[in-house]
N, C-alpha and C positions, 0 to 999 in steps of 0.2 A: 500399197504403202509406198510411200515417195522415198526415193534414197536422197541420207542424208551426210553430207560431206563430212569426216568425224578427221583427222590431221594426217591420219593415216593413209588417204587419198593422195596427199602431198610427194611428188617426187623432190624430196627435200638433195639429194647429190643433185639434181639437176637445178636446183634453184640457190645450191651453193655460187655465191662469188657474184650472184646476178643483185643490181644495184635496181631500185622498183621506178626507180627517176632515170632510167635507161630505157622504160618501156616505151616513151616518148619517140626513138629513135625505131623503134620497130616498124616494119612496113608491111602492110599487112596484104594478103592475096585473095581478095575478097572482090567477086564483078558485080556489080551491081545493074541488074535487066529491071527495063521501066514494066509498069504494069500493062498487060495488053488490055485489048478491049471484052475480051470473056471472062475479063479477073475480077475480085472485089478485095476490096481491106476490112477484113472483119474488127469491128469497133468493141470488141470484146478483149482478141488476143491480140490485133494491131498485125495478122500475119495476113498475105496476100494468097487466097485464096482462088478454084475455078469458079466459076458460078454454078458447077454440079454439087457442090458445098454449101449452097449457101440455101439457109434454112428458113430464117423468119429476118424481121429487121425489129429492132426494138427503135420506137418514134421516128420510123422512116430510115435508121441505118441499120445497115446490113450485118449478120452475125452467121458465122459457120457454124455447120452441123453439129462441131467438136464443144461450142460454147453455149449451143441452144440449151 
């Protein structure tokens, strides 16, 4: 069963006084690594997979093990 966010997740003191039109201003710490050559992009979940993942292709594109 999928958990599913109900308000009580919310850290509502920590989102006190935070303006949602400030999130603009955020900078985010995120690297971004190109794909190598033993990768695939699974056209199912769109996630960058190794090719020990990758299962079947549907109409010639590739789909990981997780989506077959």
């Amino acid at each position: 069963m999928a958990h599913q966010a109900d308000g009580d997740d919310i850290d509502t003191e920590a989102a006190e006084g935070m303006d949602p039109l400030d999130a603009d201003n955020e900078e985010l710490a995120i690297r971004v690594m190109p794909k190598v050559e033993d990768q695939f992009t699974c056209v199912s979940c769109f996630r960058v997979r190794p090719r020990s993942e990758l299962a079947a292709a549907r109409n010639g594109d590739p789909v990981c093990t997780d989506c077959a």
